[in-house]
C-alpha positions in Angstrom: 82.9 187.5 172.3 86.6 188.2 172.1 86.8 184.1 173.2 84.8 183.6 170.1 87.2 186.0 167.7 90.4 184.0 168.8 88.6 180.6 168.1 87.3 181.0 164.6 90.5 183.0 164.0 92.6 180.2 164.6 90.1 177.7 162.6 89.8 179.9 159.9 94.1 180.3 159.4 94.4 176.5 158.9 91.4 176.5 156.5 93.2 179.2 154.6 96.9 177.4 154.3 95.1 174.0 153.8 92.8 175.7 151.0 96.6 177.1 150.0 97.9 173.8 148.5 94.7 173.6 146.5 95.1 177.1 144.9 98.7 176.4 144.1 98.5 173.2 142.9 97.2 173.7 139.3 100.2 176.0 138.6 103.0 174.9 140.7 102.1 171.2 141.6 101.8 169.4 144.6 105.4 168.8 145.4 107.1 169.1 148.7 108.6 172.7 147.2 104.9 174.2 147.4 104.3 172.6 151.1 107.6 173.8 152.3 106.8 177.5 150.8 103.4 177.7 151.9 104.0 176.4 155.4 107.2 178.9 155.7 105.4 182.0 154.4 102.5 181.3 156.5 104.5 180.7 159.7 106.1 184.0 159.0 103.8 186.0 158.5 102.1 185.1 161.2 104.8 185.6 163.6 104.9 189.1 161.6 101.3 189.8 162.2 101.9 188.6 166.6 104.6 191.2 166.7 102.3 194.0 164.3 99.4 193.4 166.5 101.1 193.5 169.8 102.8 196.9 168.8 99.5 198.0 168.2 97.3 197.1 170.9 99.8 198.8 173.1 99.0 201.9 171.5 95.3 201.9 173.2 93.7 198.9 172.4 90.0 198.9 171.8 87.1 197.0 169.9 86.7 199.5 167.4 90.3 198.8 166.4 89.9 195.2 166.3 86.8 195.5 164.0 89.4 197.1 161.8 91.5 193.9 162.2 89.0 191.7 161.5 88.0 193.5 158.5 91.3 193.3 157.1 92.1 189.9 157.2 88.4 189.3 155.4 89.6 191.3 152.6 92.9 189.8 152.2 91.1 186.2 152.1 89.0 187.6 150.0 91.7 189.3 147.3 93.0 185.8 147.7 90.0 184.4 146.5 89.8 186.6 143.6 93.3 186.7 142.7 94.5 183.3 143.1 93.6 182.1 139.7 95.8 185.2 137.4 98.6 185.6 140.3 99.2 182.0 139.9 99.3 181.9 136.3 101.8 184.8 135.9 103.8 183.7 138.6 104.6 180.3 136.4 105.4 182.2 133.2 107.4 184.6 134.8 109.4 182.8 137.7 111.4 179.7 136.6 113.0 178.6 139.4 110.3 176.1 141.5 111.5 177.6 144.3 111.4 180.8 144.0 108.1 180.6 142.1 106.5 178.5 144.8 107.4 181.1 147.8 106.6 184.0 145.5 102.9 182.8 144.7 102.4 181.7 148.6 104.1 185.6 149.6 101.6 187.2 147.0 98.3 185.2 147.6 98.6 184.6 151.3 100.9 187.2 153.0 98.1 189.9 153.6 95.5 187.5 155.0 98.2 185.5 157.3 99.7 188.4 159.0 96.3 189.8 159.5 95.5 186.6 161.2 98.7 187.1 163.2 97.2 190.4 164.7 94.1 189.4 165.9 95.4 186.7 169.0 97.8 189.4 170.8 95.2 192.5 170.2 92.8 190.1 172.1 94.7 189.1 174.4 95.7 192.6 175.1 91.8 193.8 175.5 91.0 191.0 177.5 93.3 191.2 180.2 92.4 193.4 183.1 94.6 192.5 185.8 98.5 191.7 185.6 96.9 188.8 188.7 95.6 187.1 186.0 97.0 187.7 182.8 98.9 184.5 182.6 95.1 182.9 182.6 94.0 185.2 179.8 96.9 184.2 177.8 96.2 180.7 178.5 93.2 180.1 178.0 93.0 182.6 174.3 95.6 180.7 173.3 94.4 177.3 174.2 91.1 178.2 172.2 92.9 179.4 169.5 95.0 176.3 169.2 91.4 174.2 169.6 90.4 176.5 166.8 92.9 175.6 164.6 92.3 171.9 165.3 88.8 172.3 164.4 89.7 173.8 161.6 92.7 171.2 160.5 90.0 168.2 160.3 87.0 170.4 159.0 89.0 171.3 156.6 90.7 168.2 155.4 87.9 166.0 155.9 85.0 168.4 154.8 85.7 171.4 153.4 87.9 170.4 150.7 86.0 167.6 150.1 82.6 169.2 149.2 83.1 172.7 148.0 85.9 174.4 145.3 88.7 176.2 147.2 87.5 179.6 146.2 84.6 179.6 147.8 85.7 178.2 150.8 88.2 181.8 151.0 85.1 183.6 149.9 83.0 181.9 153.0 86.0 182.5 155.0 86.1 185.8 154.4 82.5 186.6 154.9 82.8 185.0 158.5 85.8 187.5 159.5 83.7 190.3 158.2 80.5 189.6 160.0 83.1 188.8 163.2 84.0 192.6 162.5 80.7 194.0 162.4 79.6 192.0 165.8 82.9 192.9 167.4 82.3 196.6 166.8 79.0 198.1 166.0 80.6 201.3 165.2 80.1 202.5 161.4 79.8 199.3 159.7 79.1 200.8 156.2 82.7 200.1 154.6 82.2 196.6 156.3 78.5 195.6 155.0 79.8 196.7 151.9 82.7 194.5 152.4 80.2 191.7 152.5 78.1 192.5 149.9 81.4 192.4 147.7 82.0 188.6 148.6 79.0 187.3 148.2 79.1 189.3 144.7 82.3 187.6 144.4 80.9 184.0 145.0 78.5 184.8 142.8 80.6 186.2 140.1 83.3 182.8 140.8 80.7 180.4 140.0 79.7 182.7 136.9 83.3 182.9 136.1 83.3 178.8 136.4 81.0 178.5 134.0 81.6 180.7 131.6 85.1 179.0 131.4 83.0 175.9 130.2 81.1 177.1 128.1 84.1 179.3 125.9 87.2 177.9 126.8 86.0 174.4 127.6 88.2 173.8 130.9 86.3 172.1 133.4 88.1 172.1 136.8 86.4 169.9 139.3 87.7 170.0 143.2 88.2 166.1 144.3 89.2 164.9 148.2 92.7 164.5 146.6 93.2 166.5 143.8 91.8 169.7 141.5 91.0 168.4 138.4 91.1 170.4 135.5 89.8 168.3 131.7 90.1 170.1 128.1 89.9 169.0 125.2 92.7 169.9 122.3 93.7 168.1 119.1 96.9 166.3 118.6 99.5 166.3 115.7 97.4 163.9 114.1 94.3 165.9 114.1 92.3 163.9 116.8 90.5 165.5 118.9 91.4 164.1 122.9 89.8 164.8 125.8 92.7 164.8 128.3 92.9 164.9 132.0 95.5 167.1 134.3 96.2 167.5 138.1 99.6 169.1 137.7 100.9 171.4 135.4 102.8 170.3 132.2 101.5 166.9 131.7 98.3 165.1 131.0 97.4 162.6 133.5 94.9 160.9 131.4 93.7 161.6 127.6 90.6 160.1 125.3 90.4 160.2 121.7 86.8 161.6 121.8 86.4 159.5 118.6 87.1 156.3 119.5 87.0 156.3 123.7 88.7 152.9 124.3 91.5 153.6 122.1 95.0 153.8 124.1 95.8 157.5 123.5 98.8 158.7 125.2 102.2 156.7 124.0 103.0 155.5 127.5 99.8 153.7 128.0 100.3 151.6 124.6 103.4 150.2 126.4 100.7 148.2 128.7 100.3 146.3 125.4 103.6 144.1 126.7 101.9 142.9 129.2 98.6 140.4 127.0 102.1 140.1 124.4 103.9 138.2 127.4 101.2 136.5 129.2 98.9 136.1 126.3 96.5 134.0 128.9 96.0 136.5 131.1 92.6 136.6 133.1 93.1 138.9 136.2 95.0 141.8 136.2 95.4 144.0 138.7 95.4 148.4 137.7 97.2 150.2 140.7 96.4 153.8 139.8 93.1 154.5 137.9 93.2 157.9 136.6 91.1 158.4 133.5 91.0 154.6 133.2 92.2 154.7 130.2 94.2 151.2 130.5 90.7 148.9 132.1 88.4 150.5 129.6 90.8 148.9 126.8 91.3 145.6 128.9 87.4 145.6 128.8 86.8 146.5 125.6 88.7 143.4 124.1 91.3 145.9 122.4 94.5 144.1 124.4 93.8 140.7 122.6 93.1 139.3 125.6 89.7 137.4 125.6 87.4 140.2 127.1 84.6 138.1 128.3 87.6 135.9 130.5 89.2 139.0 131.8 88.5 140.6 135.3 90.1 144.0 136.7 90.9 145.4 139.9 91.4 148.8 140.0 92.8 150.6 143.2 92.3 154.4 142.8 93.3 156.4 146.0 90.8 159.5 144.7 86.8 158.5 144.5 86.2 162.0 143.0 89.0 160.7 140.0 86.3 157.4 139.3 83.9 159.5 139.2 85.5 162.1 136.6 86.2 159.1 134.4 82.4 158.1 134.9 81.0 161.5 133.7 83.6 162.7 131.3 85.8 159.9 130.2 82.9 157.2 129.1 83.4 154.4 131.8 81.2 152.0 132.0 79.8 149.9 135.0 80.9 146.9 134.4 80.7 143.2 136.1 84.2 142.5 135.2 85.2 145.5 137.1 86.2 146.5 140.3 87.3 149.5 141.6 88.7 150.0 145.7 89.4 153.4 146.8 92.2 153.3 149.1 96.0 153.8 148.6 97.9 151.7 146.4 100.4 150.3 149.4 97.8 149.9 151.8 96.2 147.5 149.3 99.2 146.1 148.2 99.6 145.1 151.9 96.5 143.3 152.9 96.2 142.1 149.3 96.4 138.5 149.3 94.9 137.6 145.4 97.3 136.6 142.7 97.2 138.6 139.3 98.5 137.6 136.0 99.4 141.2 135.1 99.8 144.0 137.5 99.9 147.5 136.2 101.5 150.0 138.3 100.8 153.9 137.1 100.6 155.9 140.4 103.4 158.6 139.3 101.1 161.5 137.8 103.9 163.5 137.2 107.4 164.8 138.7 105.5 167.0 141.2 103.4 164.1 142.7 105.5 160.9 143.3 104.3 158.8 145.9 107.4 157.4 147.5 105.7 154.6 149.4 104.8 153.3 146.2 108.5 152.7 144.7 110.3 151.4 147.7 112.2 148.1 148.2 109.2 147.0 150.8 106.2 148.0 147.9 107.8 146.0 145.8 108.0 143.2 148.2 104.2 143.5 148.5 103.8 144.0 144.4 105.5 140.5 144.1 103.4 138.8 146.1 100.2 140.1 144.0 102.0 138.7 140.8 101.2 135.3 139.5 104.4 133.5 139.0 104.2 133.1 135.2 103.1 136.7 135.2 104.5 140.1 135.1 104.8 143.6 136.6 104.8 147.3 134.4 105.6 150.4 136.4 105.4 153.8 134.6 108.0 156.0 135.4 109.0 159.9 134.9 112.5 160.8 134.8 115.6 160.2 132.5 118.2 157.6 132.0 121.0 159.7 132.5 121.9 162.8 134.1 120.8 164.3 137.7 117.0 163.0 136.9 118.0 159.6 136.5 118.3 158.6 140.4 114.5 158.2 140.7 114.1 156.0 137.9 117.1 154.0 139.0 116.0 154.1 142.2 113.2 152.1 142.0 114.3 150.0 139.2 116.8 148.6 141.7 114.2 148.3 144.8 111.9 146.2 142.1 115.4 144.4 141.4 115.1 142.9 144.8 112.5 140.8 144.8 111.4 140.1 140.9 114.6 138.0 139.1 114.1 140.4 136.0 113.4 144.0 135.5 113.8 145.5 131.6 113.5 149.2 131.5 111.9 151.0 128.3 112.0 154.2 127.5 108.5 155.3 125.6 109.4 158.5 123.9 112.9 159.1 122.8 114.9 155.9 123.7 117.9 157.3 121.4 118.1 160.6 123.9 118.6 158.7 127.3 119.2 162.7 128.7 115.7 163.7 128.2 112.8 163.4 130.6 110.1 161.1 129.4 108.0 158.6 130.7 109.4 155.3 130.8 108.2 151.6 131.5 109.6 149.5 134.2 109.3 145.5 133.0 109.6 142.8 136.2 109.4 139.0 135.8 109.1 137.2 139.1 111.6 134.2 137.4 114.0 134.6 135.2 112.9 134.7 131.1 116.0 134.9 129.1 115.6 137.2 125.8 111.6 137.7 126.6 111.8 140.4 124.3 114.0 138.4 121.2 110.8 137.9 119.2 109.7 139.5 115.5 106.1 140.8 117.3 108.1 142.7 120.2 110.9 144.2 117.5 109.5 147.7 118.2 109.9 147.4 121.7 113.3 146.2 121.5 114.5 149.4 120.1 113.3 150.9 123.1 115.0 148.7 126.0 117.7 150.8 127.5 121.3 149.1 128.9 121.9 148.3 133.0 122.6 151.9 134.4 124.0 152.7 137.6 124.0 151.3 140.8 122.1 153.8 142.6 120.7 152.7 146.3 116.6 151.6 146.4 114.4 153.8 147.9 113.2 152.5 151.4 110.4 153.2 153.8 112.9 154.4 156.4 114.7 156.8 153.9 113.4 157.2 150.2 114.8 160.9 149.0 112.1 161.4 146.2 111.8 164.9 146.5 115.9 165.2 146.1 115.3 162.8 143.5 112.6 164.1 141.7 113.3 168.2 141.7 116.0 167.9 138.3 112.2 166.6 136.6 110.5 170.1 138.2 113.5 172.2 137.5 113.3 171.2 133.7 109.4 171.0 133.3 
């Protein structure tokens, strides 16, 4: 049994710090900041709980103690379970500072159930061993299966778990399993315990509840993805529309539909797509590289671009199946023949991609907290070029700023594009007279040269919005692309 207790242990505390980056995400983001906290706190709490639980089997170790143990760590993934959702919304409007924040929230929600999990391999250890012969073997082999444990756990969590169930319940189930491991481990008075148990399956119930009531008065609807948690709202904008918008990360929409007129281009940095049917009015295949809310193929589709819709034909690659099928059930797209959607990451497409587009759309940078550096290196870039026709073009959305310490990750990959496409314009969609302010903007690349492409009367509003050459900041590259450096002015302001 006590073989058994160190196995599930060890699965069940990489469930927990996987699970971790789900909980976190909707109020602190996905970026390298909330990895490095969770991971940290974790670790150290851990090697808290190993020294805790050492100190105490030494006192007089025995199974009624470790039922205790056991018990412990199921409420603290339970309080997690509960609590994730307010601690994680005070923590953003209280702490500023990302960093701070981040190890805050990971302290708060995962502190008590990690260094609870820390106690439970050395107490084992400690009632296993019999003989000082043998103890190296005991240690050994519990810690061997408590490393298999965790491996177990790693890939059903990553590849399973997360995949088909919403984070709190996978704490909730979690918890239930280290409280019935308690009751079985000691069959002393297991009233508080079966209590215990009652309370999370009550609290499953009640989460679910809670889920829905959400919809029903509030009208968020999160939905848990392979890749992301999804939360959609609706809200009205200064115009009075109503949208229905789309968010992964805190602070910015990801996607948004006017719910009146679903085709309709509604966020400004989409419209900016409308440069590309301007410049290659003959455009037939284009080519979407981030899919989102598909926003920017249900206009191509809809004839809205001035394109001719029955000629044109899109690819959509869309890393996130569970994001298609969001836009399927909440954001009206349609199955359609011209239409074709591959799941898979944008650079591994990119580099087995061997079709020519006349208009490639690159919008894979959610937000400042998720920027996929493989996608704005010198080397994707190589592989973008060769999926542009060579009377086509290339538009990259960006977030950052023109000037100050947020400007290196737009000029960044500006210059990386630079290499391999003989123009690239860049636009900024906002506020183009604040060049300081953070804002999406719209990277233009032209595989030859096309001297004053924008020096016509129907591209006069754009013009306004071209920004001058800016500094000569180094490309990102595989071997070293510093986004995270890059990219945390953009999290420290948002």
């Amino acid at each position: 049994m006590l073989e058994i207790v160190a196995m599930i242990s060890g699965m069940l505390v990489m469930i927990l710090e996987m699970t971790g980056a789900r909980v976190m995400a909707p109020h602190l983001g996905t970026s390298i900041i909330v990895w490095t906290s969770l991971i940290g706190v974790v670790l150290a709490c851990l090697a808290l709980g190993a020294w805790l639980g050492g100190r105490l089997a030494d006192q007089g170790a025995n199974a009624r103690q470790l039922g205790y143990i056991l018990a412990w760590t199921g409420g603290g993934m339970g309080l997690t379970a509960i609590l994730h959702e307010p601690v994680g919304a005070w923590v953003t409007t209280s702490v500023y500072n990302p960093y701070l924040a981040a190890v805050f929230c990971a302290s708060l929600l995962f502190g008590l159930p990690a260094t609870s999990f820390g106690m439970v391999t050395p107490y084992v250890i400690r009632l296993r061993m019999i003989d000082i012969s043998t103890s190296g073997e005991v240690v050994g082999r519990l810690y061997a299966l408590s490393t298999l444990g965790s491996i177990i756990g790693t890939f059903l969590g990553g590849f399973v778990l997360i995949s088909w169930f919403g984070s709190t319940h996978i704490l909730l189930a979690g918890s239930a399993i280290m409280l019935l491991l308690s009751i079985m481990v000691s069959m002393s008075p297991v009233r508080g315990r079966a209590c215990l148990l009652v309370l999370v399956a009550l609290g499953a119930w009640l989460s679910e509840s809670w889920t829905r009531f959400q919809e029903k008065t509030g009208g968020v609807i999160s939905v848990e993805t392979p890749y992301n948690h999804i939360r959609i709202a609706r809200t009205m904008n200064m115009h009075g529309r109503e949208l229905l918008y789309l968010s992964t990360d805190p602070g910015r929409f990801q996607s948004a539909m006017y719910v009146d007129d679903p085709v309709e281009l509604a966020l400004s940095y989409t419209r900016f797509y409308a440069l590309g049917p301007l410049l290659v009015p003959r455009a037939q295949r284009v080519l979407m590289l981030g899919g989102g809310g598909y926003s920017v193929p249900k206009w191509l589709l809809a004839g809205r671009s001035g394109l001719k819709a029955d000629d044109v034909r899109v690819d959509v690659v869309e890393i996130d199946p569970g994001m298609t099928k969001v836009a399927r059930e909440y954001f009206q797209l349609q199955e359609d023949e011209r239409l074709r959607v591959f799941h898979e990451d944008v650079r591994v497409f990119c580099n087995r991609n061997t079709e020519r587009y006349d208009l490639v759309f690159v919008d894979v940078f959610g937000s400042s907290y998720t920027v996929p550096f493989h996608a704005g290196t010198v080397e994707a870039a190589a592989a973008m070029r060769r999926a542009v026709a060579d009377d086509g073009l290339l538009l990259m959305n960006v977030i950052a700023s023109v000037t100050g310490e947020a400007a290196n990750l737009l000029w960044s990959i500006r210059n990386g594009l630079a290499e391999h496409f003989a123009e690239v314009h860049v636009l900024a969609v906002q506020e183009p007279d604040n060049a300081g302010v953070i804002q999406n903007f719209m990277l233009l690349a032209l595989p030859y040269p096309r001297p004053g492409v924008l020096d016509v009367d129907e591209l006069a509003s754009y013009q306004t919005h071209l920004m001058p050459p800016g500094p000569d900041v180094a490309p990102l590259r595989d071997e070293f692309a510093p986004v995270e450096r890059y990219a945390l002015p953009l999290a420290l302001e948002e």
